[in-house]
TORGUFI-195002 format. One record per residue (C-alpha): x negated, y, z negated; residue in three letters. Coordinates in steps of 0.1 Angstrom, whole numbers, padded with zeros to 4 digits, always signed. Layout:
TORGUFI-195002
XYZALA
...
***
This chain:
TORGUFI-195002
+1886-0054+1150UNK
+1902-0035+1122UNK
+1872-0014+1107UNK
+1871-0001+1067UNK
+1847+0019+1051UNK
+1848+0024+1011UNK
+1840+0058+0997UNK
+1830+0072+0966UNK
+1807+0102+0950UNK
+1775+0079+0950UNK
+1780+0049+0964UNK
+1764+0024+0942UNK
+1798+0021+0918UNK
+1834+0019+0929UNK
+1829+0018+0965UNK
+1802-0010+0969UNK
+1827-0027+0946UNK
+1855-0028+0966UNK
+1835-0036+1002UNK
+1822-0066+0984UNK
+1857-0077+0967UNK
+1872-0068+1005UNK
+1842-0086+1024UNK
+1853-0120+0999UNK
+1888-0115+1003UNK
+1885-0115+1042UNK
+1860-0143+1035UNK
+1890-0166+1015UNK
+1915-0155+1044UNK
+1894-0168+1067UNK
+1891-0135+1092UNK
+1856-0124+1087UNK
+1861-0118+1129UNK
+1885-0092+1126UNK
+1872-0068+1103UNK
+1840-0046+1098UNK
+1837-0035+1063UNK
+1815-0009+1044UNK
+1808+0017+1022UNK
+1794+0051+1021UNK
+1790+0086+0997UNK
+1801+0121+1001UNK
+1771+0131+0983UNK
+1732+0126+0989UNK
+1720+0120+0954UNK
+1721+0081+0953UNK
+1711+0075+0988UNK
+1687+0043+0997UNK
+1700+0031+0959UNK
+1709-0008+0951UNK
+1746-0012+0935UNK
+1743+0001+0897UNK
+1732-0029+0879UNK
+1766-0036+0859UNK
+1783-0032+0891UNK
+1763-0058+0902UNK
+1768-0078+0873UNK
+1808-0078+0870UNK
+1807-0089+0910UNK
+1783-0120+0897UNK
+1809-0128+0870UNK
+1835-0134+0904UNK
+1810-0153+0921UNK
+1803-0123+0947UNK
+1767-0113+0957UNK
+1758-0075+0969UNK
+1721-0080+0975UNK
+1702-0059+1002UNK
+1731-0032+0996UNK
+1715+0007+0998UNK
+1736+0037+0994UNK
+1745+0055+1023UNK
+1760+0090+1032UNK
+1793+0097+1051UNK
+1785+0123+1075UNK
+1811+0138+1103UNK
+1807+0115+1134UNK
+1818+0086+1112UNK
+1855+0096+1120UNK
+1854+0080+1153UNK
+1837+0052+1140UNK
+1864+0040+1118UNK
+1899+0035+1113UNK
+1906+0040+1079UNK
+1883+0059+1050UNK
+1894+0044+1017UNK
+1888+0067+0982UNK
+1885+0060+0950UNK
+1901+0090+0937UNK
+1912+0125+0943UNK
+1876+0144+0946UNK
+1865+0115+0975UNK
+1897+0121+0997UNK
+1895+0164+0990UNK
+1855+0158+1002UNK
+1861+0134+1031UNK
+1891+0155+1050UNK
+1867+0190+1043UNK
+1837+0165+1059UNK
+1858+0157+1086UNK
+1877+0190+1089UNK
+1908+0178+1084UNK
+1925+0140+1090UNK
+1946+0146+1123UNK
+1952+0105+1128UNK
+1960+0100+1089UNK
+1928+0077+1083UNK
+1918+0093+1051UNK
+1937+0068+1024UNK
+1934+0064+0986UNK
+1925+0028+0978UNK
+1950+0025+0948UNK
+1980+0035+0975UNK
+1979+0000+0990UNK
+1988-0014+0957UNK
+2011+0011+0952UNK
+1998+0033+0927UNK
+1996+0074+0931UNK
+1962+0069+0904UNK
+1921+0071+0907UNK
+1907+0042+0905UNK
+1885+0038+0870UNK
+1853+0051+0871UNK
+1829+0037+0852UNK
+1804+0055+0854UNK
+1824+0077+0829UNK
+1844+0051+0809UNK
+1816+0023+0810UNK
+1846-0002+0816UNK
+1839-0024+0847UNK
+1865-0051+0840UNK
+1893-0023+0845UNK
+1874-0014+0877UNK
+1876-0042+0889UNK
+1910-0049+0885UNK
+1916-0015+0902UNK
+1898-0025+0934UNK
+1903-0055+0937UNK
+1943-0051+0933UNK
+1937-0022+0958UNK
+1916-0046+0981UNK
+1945-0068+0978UNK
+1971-0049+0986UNK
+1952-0034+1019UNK
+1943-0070+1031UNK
+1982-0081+1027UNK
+1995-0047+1045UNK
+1968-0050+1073UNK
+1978-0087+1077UNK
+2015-0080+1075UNK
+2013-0100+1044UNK
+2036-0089+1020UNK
+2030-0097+0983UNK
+2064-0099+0968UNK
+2072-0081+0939UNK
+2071-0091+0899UNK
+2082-0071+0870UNK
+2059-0076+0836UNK
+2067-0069+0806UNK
+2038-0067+0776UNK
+2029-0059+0742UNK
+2025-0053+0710UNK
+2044-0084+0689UNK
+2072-0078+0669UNK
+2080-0045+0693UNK
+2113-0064+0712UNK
+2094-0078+0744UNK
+2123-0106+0746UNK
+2153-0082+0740UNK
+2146-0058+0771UNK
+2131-0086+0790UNK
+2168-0097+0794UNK
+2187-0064+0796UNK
+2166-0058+0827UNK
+2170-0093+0840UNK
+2211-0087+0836UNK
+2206-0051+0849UNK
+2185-0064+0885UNK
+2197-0100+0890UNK
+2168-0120+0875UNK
+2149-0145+0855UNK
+2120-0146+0828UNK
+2094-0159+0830UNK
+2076-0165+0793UNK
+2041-0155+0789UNK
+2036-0172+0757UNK
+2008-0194+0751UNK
+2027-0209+0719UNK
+2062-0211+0730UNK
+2049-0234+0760UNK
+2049-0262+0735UNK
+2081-0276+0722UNK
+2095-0276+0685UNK
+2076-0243+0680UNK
+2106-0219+0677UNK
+2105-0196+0646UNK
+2070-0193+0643UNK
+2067-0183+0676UNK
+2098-0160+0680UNK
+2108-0180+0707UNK
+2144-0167+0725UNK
+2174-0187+0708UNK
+2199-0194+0738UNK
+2224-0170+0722UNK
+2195-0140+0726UNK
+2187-0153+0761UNK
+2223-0138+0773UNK
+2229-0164+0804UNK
+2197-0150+0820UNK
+2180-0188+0827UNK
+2142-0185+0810UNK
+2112-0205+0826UNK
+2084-0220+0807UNK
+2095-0227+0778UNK
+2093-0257+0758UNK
+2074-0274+0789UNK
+2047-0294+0767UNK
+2046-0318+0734UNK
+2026-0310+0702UNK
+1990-0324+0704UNK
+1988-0321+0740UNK
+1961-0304+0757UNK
+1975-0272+0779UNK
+1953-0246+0794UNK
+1960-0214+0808UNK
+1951-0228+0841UNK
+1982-0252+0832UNK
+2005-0220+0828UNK
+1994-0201+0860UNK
+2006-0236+0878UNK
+2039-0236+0862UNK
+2045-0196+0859UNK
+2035-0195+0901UNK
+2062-0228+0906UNK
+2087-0209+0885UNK
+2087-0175+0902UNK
+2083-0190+0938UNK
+2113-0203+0928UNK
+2131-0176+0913UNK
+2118-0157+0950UNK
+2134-0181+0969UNK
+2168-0176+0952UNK
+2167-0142+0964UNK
+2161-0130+0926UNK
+2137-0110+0908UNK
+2111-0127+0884UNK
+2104-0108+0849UNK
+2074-0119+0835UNK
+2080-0113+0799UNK
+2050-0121+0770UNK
+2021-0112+0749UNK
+1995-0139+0757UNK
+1973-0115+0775UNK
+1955-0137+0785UNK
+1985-0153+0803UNK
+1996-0123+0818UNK
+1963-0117+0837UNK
+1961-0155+0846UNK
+1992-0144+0870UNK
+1993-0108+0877UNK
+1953-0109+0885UNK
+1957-0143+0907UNK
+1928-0161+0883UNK
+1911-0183+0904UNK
+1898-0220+0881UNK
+1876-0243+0888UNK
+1884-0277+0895UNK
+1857-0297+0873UNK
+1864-0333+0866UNK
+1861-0342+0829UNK
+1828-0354+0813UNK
+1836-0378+0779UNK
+1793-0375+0771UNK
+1797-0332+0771UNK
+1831-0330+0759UNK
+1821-0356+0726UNK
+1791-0329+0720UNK
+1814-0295+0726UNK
+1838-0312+0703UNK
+1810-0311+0671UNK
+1804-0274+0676UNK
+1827-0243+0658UNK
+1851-0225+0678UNK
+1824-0196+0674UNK
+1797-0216+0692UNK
+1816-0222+0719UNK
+1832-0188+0725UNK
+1794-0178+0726UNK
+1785-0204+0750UNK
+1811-0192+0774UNK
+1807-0157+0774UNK
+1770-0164+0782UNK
+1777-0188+0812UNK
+1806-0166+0825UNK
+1810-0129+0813UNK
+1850-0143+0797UNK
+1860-0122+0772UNK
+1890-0134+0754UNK
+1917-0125+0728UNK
+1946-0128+0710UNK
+1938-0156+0694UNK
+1922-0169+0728UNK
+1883-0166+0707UNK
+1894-0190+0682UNK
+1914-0218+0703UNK
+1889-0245+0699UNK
+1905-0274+0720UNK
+1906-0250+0750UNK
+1877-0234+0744UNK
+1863-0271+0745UNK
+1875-0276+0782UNK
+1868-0237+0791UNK
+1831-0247+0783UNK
+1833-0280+0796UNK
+1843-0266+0835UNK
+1815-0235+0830UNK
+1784-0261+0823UNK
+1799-0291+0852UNK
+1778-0294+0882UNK
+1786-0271+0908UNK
+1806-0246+0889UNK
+1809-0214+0903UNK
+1825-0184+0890UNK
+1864-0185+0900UNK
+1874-0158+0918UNK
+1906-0142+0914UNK
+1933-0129+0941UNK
+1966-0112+0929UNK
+1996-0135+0946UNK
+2023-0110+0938UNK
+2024-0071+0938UNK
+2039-0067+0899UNK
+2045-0035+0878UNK
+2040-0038+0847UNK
+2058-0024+0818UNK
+2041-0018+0781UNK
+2065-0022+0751UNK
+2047-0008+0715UNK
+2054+0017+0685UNK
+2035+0037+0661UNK
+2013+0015+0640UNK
+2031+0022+0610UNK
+2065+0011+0626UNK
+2050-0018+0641UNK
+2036-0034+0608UNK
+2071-0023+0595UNK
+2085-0048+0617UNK
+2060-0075+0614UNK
+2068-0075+0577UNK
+2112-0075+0585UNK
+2103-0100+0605UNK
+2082-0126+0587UNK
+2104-0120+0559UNK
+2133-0129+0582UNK
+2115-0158+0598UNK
+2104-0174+0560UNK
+2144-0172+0552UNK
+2156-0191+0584UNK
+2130-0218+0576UNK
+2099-0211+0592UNK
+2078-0231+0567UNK
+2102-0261+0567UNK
+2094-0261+0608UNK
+2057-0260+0602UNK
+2067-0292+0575UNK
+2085-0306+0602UNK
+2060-0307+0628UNK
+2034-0323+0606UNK
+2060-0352+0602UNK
+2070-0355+0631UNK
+2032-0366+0643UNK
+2018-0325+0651UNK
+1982-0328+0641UNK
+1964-0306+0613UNK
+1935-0293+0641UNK
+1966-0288+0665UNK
+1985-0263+0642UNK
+1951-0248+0627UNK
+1941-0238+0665UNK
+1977-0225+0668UNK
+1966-0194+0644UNK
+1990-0172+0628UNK
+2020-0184+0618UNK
+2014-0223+0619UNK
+1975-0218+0609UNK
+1985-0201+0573UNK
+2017-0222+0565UNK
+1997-0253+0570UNK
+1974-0241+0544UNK
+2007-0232+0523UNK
+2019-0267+0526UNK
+1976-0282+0515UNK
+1981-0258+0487UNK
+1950-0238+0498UNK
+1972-0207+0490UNK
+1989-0209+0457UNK
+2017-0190+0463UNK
+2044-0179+0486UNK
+2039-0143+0476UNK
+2001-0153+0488UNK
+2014-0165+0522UNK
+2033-0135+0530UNK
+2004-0111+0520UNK
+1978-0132+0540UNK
+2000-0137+0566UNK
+2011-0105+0574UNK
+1980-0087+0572UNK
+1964-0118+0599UNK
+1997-0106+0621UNK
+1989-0070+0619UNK
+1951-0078+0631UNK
+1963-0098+0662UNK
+1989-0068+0671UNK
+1960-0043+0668UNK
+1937-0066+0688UNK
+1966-0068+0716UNK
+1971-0032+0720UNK
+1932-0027+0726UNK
+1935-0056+0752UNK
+1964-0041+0770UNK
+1949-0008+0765UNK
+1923-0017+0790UNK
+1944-0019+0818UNK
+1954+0017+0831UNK
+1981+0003+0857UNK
+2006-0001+0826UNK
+2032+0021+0821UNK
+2039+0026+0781UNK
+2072+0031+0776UNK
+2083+0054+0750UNK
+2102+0033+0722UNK
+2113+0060+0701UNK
+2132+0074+0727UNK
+2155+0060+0754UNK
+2128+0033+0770UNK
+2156+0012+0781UNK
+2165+0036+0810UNK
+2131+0046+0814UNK
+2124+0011+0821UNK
+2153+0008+0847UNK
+2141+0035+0866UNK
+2108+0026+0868UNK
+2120-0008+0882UNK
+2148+0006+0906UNK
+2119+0029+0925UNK
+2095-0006+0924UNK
+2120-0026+0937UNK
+2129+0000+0962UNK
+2093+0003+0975UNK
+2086-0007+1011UNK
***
């Protein structure tokens, strides 16, 4: 019997969180027999408290109940009683070992340190972000369940952004540089014929370094996230079993989460009667519908997708959902690309310019000709959304495209930078100076981790 207890200042944040995310992890594993899991405070003033009600409510969201929890305090004779005190930050571990009078048998342990991070896990009780809580705990949670199982989560490298900030270009330098492939995290460049408005790699960028989920799906046809976990976990089991590394390499955050997080989705046959009803209603409506059913928040571009939305909706009303519950399948580092604001809508405008002169809006003509629907390319946004209306002659003008255009760019990057922003295990790299070998290093020591 391998006992845990979770500690933080109060005990009705961070550490009920993580027993509950560890009590459902052991739960999923199927070991509920060989562990005894808890949680306690190194202070008195929440004692005999329930979980803080938004603590509460983000467990919910993943399907986890806390009910008949009350805060407890840590007090000396629990050292014997357990064999390994996990805190969420610096002050718990400083309070527990002067509690204990020292930690002779090493059982004192930040959470974070089992996912490898030397951080504190978020407090939110201070931020008033949950969502980055619990990703902190329950990567944390993760990470403890795979050590104390001898399950090791293998390692992938992620790179993210800001668009138009050279994702692609060191994606490959550091696949050349560590023997590995990419992996695109693109929720555009899945589909093929999309290739300028999407920036996808040409094959002369790509440098020899083979690229994986590209190109994987036809115009029209539906394709979920749930879609590209499947085929991003297929291609880096793969890439694992060749003995190389996997670089996942995109700015779909949504995407990104779907596999560094371990999104869990519910498998909810189709229903022709709802899905004819969810079709009538605005993109809006059903973004509204879904937040109130799950707690999803979504962006970049995610919001306004209404054929997914349509199926998103569709699982979270079907008999018997439940909320999915996530479980990270690899340990990954991830790596944030982005400049100044200035210099990024600098490059957004050398780049649409660029794009427009290799024949961006003779691709968006293309596609409609070749059989790509209006709705399809509408819901694409961006690039295919404002050509299309170029080419219905709802703006009058290329001058009007590229004005409209660019500024409808420059929103999504800002809106990408607040959702990366949220997650405090990134590590920005500094792109006015020399990020390539910043980058490097900070994959050499990952990779070199135990």
């Amino acid at each position: 019997m391998i006992r845990l207890l979770f500690v933080c200042h109060g005990n009705i944040c961070r550490s009920p969180m993580a027993e509950y995310v560890m009590k459902d992890l052991v739960k999923q594993a199927g070991l509920e027999g060989q562990f005894t899991i808890a949680s306690a405070a190194t202070s008195t003033e929440e004692i005999g408290n329930p979980v803080y009600p938004p603590a509460r409510r983000k467990l919910a969201q993943h399907g986890i109940s806390c009910a008949g929890h009350a805060a407890r305090q840590l007090n000396g004779a629990d050292y014997g009683r357990w064999d390994y005190f996990l805190g969420m930050d610096g002050a718990n571990l400083r309070n527990m070992r002067r509690l204990f009078g020292g930690d002779p048998e090493g059982k004192v342990t930040a959470l974070l340190s089992w996912a490898g991070e030397d951080r504190d896990i978020s407090d939110p009780w201070y931020t008033g972000d949950f969502e980055a809580t619990w990703r902190d705990v329950n990567a944390g949670c993760a990470g403890l369940l795979a050590a104390l199982t001898q399950e090791k989560l293998p390692k992938l490298v992620v790179v993210l952004g800001t668009t138009a900030c050279g994702k692609s270009g060191l994606g490959v330098e550091l696949a050349k540089r560590f023997d590995g492939e990419i992996v695109s995290a693109d929720s555009r460049q899945v589909y093929t014929g999309l290739d300028l408005g999407t920036g996808k790699v040409t094959e002369e960028e790509m440098q020899g370094v083979p690229h994986h989920m590209l190109d994987v799906v036809a115009p029209n046809q539906p394709y979920s996230v749930a879609d590209f976990q499947a085929g991003a976990y297929a291609a880096i089991d793969d890439i694992l079993a060749r003995g190389k590394i996997p670089f996942l390499v995109g700015g779909s955050g949504l995407y990104v989460r779907a596999v560094t997080e371990g999104f869990a989705f519910a498998n909810v046959a189709p229903d022709p009667v709802l899905r004819a009803e969810l079709e009538e209603k605005s993109a809006e409506e059903l973004y509204a519908i879904l937040r109130e059913k799950t707690g999803a928040v979504l962006s970049n571009g995610e919001e306004y997708n209404h054929q997914r939305l349509v199926r998103s909706v569709e699982k979270a009303l079907g008999e018997g959902w439940e909320a999915p519950r996530a479980r990270p399948r690899y340990r990954s580092l991830l790596l944030g690309v982005n400049f100044p604001r200035e210099t990024v809508c600098r490059r957004i405008d050398d780049r649409l310019q660029a794009r427009l002169d290799a024949g961006m809006i003779e691709e968006v003509a293309n596609l409609r000709s070749a059989g790509a629907t209006d709705q399809f390319l509408e819901g694409l946004g961006l690039e295919y959304r404002y050509i299309l209306r170029y080419l219905k002659g709802e703006l009058s003008s290329l001058e009007e495209l590229k004005d409209e255009l660019g500024r409808a760019i420059k929103r999504f990057a800002k809106r990408q930078v607040q959702w990366f922003h949220r997650d405090k295990g990134v590590l920005w790299l500094d792109m006015e100076g020399d990020f390539l070998t910043q980058a490097a290093q900070a994959v050499e020591q990952f990779l070199r981790e135990p």
